[in-house]
N, CA, C and O atoms as a MOPAC input file, in Angstrom:
PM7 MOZYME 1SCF
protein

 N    112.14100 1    96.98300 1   151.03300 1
 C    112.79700 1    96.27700 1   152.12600 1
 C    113.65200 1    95.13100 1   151.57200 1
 O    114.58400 1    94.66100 1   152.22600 1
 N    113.28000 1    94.64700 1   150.22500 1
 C    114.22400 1    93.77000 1   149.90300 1
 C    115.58500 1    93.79100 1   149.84700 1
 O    116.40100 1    93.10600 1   150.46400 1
 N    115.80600 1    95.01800 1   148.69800 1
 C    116.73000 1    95.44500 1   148.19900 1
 C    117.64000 1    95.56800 1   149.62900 1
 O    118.68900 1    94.94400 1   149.79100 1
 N    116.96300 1    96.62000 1   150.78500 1
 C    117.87900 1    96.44900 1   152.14700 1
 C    118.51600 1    95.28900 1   152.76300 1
 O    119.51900 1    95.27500 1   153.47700 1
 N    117.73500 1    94.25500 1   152.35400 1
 C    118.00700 1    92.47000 1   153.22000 1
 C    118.88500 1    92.29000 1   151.91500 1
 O    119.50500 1    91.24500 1   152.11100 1
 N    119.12600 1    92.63700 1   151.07500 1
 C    120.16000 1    92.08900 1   149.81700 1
 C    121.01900 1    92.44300 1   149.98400 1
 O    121.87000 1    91.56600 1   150.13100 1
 N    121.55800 1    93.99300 1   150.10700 1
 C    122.68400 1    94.95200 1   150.63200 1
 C    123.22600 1    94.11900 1   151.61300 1
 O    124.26100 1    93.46200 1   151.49900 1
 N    122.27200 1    94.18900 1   152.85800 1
 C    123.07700 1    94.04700 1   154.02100 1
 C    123.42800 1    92.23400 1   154.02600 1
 O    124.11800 1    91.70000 1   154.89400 1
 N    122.79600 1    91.51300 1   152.88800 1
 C    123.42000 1    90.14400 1   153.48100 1
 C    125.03800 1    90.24700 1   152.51900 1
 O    125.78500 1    89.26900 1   152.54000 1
 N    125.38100 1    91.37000 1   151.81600 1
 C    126.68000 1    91.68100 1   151.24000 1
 C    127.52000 1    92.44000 1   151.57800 1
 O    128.56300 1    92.82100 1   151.04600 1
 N    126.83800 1    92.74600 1   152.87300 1
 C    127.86800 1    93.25600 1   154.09600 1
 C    129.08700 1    92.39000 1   154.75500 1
 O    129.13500 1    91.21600 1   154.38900 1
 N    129.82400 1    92.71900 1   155.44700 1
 C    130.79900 1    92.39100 1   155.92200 1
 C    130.74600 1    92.47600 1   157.66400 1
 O    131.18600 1    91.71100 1   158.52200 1
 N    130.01400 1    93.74500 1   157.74500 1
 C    130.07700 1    93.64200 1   159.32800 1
 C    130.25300 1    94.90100 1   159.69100 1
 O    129.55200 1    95.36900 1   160.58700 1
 N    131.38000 1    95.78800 1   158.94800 1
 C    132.17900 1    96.37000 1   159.41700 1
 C    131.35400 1    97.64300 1   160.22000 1
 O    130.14200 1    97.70900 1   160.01400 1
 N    132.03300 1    98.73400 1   161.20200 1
 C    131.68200 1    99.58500 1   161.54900 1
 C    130.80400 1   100.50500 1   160.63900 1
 O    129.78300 1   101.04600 1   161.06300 1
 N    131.15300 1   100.61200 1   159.67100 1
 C    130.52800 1   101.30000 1   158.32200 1
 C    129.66700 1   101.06100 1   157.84400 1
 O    129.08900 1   101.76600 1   157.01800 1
 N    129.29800 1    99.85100 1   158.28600 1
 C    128.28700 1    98.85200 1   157.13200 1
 C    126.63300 1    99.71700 1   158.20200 1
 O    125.54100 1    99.90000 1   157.66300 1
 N    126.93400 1   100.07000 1   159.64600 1
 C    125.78000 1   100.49400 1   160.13000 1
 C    125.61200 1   101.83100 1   159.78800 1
 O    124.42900 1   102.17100 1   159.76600 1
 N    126.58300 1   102.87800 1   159.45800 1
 C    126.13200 1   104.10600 1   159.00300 1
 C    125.92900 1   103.73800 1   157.71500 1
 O    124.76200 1   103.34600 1   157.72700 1
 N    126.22400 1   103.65500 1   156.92700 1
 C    125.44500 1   103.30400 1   155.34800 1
 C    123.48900 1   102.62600 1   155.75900 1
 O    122.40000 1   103.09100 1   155.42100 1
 N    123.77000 1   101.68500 1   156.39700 1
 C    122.59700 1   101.02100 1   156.61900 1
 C    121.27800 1   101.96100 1   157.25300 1
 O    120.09500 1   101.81500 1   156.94800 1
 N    121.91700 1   103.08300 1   158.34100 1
 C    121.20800 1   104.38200 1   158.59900 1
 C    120.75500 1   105.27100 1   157.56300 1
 O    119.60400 1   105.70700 1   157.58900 1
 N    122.02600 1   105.74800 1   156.13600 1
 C    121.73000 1   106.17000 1   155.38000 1
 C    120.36000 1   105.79100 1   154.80900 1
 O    119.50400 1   106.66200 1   154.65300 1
 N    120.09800 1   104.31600 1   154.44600 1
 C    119.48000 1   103.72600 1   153.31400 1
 C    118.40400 1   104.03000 1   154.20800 1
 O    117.56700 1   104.82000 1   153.77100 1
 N    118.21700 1   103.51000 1   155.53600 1
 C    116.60300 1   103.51900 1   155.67100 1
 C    115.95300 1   105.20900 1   155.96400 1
 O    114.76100 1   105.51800 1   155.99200 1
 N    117.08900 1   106.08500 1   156.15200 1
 C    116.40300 1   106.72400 1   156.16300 1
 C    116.33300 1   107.49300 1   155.01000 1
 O    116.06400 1   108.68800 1   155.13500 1
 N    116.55600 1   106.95400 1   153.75000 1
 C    115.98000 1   107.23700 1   152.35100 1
 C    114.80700 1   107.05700 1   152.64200 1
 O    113.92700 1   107.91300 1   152.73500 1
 N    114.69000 1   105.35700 1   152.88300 1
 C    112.91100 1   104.26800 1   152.77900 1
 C    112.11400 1   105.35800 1   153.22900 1
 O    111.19100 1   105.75200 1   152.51600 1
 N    112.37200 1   105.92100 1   154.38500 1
 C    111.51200 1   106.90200 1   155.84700 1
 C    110.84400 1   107.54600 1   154.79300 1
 O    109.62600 1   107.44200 1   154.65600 1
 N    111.71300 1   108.35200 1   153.86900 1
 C    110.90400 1   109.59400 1   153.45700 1
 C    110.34200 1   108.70000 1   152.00700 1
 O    109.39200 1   109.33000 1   151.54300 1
 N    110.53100 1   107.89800 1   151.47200 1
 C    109.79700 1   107.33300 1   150.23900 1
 C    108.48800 1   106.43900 1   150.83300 1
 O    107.47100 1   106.66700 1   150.17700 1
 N    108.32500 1   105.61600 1   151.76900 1
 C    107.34000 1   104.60200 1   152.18600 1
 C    107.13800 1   105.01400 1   153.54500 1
 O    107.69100 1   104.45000 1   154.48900 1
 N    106.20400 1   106.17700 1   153.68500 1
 C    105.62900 1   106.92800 1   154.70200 1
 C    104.92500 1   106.05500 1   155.49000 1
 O    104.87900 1   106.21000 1   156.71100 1
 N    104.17400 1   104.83400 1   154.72800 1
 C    103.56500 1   103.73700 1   155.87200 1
 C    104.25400 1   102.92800 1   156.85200 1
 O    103.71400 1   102.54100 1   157.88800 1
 N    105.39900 1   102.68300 1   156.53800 1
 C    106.36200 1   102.10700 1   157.19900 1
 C    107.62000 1   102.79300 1   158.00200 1
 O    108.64200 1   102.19400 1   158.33800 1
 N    107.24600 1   104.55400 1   158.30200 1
 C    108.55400 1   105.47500 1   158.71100 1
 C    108.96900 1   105.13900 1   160.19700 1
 O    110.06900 1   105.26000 1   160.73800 1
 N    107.78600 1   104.68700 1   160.69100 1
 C    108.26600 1   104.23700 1   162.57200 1
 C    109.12900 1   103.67200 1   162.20700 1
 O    110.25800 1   104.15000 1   162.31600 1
 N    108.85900 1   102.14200 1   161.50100 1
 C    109.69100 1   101.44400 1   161.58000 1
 C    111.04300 1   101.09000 1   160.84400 1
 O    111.75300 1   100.08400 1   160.82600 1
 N    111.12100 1   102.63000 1   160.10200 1
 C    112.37500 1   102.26200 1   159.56700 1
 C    113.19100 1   103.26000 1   160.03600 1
 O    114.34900 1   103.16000 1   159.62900 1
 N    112.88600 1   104.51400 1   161.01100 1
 C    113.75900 1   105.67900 1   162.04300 1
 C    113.99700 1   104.75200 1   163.27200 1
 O    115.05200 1   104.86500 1   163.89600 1
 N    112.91100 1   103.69800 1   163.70200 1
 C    113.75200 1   102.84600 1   164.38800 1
 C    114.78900 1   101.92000 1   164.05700 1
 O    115.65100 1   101.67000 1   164.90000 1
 N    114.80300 1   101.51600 1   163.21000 1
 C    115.86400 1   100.51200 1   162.29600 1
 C    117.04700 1   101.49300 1   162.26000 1
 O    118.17600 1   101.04400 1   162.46000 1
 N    116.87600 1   102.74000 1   162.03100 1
 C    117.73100 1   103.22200 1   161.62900 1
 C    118.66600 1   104.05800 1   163.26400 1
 O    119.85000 1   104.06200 1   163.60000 1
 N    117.63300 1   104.55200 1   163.78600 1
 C    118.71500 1   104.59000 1   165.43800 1
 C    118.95100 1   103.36100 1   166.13900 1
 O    119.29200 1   103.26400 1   167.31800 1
 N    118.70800 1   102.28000 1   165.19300 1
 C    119.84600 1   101.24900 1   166.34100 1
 C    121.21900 1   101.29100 1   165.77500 1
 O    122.29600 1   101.37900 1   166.36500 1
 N    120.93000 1   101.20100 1   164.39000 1
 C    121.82700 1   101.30500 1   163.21000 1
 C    122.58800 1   102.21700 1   163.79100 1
 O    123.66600 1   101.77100 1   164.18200 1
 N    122.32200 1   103.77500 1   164.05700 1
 C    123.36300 1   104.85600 1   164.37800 1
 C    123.45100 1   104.72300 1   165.56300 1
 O    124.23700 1   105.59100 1   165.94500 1
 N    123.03100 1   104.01400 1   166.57200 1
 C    123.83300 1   104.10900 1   168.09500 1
 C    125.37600 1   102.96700 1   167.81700 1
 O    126.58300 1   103.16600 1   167.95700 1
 N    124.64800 1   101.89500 1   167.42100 1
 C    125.54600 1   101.15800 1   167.31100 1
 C    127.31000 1   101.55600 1   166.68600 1
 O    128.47200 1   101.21100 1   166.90100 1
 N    126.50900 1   102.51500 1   165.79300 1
 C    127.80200 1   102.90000 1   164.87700 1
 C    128.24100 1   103.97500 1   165.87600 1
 O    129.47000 1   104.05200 1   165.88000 1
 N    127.81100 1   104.60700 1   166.50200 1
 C    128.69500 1   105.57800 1   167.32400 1
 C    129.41700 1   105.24500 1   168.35100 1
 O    130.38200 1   105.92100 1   168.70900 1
 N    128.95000 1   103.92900 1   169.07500 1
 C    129.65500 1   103.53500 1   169.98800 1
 C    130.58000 1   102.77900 1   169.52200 1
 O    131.13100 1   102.40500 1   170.55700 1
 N    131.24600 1   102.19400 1   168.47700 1
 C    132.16000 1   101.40800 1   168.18700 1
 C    133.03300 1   102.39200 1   167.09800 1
 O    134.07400 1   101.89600 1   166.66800 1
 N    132.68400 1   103.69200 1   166.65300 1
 C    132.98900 1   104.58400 1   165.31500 1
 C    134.66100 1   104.15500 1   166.21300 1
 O    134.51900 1   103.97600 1   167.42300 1
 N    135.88800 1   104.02700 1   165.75100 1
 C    136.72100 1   104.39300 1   166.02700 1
 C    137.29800 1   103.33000 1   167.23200 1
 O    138.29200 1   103.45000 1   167.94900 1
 N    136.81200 1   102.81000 1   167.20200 1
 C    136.90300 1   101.56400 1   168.46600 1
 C    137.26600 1   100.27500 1   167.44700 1
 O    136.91800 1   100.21200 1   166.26800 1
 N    138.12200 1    99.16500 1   168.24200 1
 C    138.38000 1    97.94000 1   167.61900 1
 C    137.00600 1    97.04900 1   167.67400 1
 O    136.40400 1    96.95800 1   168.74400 1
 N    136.64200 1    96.55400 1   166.78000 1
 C    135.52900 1    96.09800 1   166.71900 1
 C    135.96800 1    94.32500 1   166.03100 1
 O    136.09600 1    94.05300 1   164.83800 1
 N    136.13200 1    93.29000 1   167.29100 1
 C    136.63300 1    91.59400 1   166.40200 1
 C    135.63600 1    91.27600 1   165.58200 1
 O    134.43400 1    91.47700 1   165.75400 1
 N    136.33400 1    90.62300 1   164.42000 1
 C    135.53800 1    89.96000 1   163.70700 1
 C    134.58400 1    88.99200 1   164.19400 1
 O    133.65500 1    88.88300 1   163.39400 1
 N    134.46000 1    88.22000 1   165.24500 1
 C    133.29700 1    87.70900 1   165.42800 1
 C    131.97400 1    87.86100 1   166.20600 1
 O    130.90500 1    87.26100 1   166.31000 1
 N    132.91200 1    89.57800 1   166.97800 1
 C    131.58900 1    90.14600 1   167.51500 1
 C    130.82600 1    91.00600 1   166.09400 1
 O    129.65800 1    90.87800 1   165.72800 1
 N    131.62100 1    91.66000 1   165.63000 1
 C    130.73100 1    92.11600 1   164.35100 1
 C    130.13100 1    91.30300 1   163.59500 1
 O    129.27700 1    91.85000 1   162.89600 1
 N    130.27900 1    89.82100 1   163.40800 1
 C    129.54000 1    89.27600 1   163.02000 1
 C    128.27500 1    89.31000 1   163.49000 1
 O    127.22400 1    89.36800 1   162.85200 1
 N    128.52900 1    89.25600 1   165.11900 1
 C    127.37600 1    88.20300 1   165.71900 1
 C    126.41600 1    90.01800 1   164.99800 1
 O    125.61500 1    89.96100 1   164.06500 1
 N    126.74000 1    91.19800 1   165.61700 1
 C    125.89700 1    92.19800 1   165.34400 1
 C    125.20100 1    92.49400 1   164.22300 1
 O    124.09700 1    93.02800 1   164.11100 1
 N    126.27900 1    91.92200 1   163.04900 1
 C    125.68300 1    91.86400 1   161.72000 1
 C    124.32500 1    90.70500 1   162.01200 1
 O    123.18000 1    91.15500 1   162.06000 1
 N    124.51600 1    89.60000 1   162.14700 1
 C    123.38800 1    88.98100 1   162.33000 1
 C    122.56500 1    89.21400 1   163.15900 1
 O    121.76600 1    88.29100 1   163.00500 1
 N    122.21900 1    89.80100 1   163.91300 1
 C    121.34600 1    90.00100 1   164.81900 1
 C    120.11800 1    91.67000 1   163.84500 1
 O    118.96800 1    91.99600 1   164.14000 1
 N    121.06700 1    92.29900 1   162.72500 1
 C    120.67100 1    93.35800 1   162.36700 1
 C    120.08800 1    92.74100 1   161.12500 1
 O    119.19500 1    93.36400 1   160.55000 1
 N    120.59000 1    91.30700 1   160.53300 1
 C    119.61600 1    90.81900 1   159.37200 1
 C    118.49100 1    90.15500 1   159.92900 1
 O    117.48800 1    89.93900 1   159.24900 1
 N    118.61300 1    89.73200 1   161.41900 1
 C    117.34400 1    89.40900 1   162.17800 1
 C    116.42400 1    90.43800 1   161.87200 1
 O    115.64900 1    90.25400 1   160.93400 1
 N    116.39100 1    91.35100 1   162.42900 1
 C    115.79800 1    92.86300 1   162.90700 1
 C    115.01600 1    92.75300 1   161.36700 1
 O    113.82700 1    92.44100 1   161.30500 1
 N    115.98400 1    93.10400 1   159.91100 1
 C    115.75800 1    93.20800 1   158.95400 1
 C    114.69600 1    91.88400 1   158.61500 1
 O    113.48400 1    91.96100 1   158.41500 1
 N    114.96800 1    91.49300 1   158.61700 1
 C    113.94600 1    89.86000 1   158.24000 1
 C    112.40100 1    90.10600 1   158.87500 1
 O    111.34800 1    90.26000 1   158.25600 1
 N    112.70100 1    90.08400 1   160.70000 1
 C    111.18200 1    90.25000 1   160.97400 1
 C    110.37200 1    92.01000 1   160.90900 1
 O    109.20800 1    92.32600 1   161.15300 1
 N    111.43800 1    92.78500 1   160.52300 1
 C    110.57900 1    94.02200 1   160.15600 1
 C    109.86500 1    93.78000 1   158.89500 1
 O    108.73700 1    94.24500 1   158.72600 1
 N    110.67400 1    92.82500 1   157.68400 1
 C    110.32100 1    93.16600 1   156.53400 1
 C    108.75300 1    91.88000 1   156.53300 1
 O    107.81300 1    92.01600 1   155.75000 1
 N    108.82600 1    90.91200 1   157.42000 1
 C    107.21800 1    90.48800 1   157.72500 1
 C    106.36200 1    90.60700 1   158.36300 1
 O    105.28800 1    90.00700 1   158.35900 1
 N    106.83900 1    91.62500 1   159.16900 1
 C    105.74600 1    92.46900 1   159.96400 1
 C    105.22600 1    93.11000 1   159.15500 1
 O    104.12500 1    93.56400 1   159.46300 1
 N    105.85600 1    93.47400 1   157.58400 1
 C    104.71400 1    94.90600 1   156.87700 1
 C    103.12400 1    94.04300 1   156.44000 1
 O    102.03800 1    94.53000 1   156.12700 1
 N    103.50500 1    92.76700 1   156.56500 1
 C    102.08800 1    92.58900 1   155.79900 1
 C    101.34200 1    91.55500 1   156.90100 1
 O    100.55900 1    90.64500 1   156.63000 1
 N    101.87500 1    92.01600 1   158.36100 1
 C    101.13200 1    91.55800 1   159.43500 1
 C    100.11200 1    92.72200 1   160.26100 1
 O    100.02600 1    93.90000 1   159.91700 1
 N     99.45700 1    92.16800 1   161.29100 1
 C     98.11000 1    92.78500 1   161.78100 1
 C     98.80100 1    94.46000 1   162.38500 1
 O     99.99700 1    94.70300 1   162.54200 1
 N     97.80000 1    95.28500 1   162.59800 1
 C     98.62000 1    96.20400 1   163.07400 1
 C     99.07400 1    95.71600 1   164.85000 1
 O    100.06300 1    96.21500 1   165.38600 1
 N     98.28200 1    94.81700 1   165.49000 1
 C     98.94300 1    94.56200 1   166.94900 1
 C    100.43700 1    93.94000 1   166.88000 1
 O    101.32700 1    94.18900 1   167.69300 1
 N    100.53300 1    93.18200 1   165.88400 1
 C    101.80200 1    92.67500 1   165.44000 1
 C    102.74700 1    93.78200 1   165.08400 1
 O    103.87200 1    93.82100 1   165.58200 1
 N    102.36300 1    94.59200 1   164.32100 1
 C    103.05900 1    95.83300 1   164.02600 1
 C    103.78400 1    96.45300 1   165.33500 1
 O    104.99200 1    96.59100 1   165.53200 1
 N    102.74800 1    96.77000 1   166.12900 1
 C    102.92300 1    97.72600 1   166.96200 1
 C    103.90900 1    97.04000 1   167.76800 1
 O    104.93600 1    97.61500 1   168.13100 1
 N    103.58500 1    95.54700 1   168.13600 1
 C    104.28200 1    94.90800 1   169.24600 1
 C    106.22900 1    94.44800 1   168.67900 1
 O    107.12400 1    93.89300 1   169.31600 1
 N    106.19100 1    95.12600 1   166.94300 1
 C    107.58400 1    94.76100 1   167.27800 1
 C    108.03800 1    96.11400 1   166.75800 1
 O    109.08400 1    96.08500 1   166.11000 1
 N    107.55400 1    97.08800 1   166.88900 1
 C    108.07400 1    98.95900 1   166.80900 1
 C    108.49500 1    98.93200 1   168.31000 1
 O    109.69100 1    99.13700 1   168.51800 1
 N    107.47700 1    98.65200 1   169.67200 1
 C    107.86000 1    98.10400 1   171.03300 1
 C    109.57300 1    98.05700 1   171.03100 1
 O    110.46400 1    98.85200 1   171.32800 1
 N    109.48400 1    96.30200 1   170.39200 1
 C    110.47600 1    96.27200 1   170.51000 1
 C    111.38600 1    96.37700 1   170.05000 1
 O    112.26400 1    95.67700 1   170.55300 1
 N    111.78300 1    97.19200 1   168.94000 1
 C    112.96400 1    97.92900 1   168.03500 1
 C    113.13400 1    99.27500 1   168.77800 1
 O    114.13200 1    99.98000 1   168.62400 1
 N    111.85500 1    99.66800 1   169.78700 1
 C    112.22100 1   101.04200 1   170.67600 1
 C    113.65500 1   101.06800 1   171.75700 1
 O    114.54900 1   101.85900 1   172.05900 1
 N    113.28200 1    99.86100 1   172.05000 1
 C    114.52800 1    99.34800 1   173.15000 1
 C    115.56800 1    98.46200 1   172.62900 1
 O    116.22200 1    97.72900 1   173.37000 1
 N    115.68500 1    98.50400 1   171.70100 1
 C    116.96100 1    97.41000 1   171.05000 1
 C    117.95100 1    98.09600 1   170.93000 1
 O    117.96000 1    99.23400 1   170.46000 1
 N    119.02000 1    97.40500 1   171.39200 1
 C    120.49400 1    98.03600 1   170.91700 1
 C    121.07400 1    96.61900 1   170.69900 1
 O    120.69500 1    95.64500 1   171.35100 1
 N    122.47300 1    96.55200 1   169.27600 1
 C    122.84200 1    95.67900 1   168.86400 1
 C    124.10000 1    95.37500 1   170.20400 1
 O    124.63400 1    96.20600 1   170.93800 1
 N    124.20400 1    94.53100 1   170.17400 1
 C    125.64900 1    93.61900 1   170.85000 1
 C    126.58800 1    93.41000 1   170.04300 1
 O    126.45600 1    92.89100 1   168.93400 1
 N    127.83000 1    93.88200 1   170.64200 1
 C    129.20000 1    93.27700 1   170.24400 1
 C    129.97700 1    92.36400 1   170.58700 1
 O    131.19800 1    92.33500 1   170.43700 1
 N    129.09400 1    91.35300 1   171.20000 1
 C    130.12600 1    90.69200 1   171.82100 1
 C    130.11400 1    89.62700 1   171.08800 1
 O    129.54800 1    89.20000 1   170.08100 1
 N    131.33800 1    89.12100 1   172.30100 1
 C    132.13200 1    87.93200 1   171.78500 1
 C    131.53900 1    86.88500 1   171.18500 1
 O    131.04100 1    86.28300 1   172.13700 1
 N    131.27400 1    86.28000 1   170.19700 1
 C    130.61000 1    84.48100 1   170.28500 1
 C    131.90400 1    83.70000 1   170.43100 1
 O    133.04500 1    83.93400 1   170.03100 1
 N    131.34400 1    82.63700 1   171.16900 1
 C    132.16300 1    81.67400 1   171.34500 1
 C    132.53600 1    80.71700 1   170.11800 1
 O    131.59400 1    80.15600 1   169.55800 1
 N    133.87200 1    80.48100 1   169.64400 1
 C    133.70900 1    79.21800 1   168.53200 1
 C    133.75100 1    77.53300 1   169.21500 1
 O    133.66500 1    76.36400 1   168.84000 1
 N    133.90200 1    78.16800 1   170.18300 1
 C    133.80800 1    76.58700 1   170.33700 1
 C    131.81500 1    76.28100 1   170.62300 1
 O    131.08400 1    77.19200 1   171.01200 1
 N    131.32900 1    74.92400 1   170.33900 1
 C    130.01800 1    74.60100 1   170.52100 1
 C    130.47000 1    73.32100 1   171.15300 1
 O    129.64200 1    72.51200 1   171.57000 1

């Protein structure tokens, strides 16, 4: 899981960066069988996301915000592996129903 949070913080954002990111975990799936829920879920948010924008203008600061929201995902999956299994379960839950956002952030604060 590291190596994945390393990749993707040398991402860019782009539309591409989520099918590659599908690719990789579903390498992990078939190498780290203890962890396959949660990395076929990682990996269909990864490919919805990429299908709905494949070919679509995608702004740089909504792909940001999506990129970050997917090193979120990445961050608390990768400390859930060495949490309880209710913890486990309760964030497979919620990677079942996640889909990334494209939208806008605001620059102004």
């Amino acid at each position: 899981m590291e190596e994945l949070s390393i990749w993707l913080e040398e991402q860019s954002g782009g539309v591409r960066t989520y099918l590659e990111f599908q690719q990789k975990v579903s390498v992990l799936l078939k190498t780290d069988a203890a962890n396959s829920a949660l990395y076929a879920l990682m990996g269909a948010i990864a490919q919805r996301f990429y299908q709905k924008y494949d070919g679509e203008p995608l702004p740089v600061d909504a792909a940001n915000g999506a990129l970050s929201e997917l090193r979120s995902i990445v961050a608390n999956a990768s400390s859930s592996m060495q949490a309880d299994a209710q913890h486990q379960l309760a964030l497979l839950n919620e990677l079942a129903g996640l889909e990334l956002s494209a939208r806008r952030i605001s620059s102004a604060h």
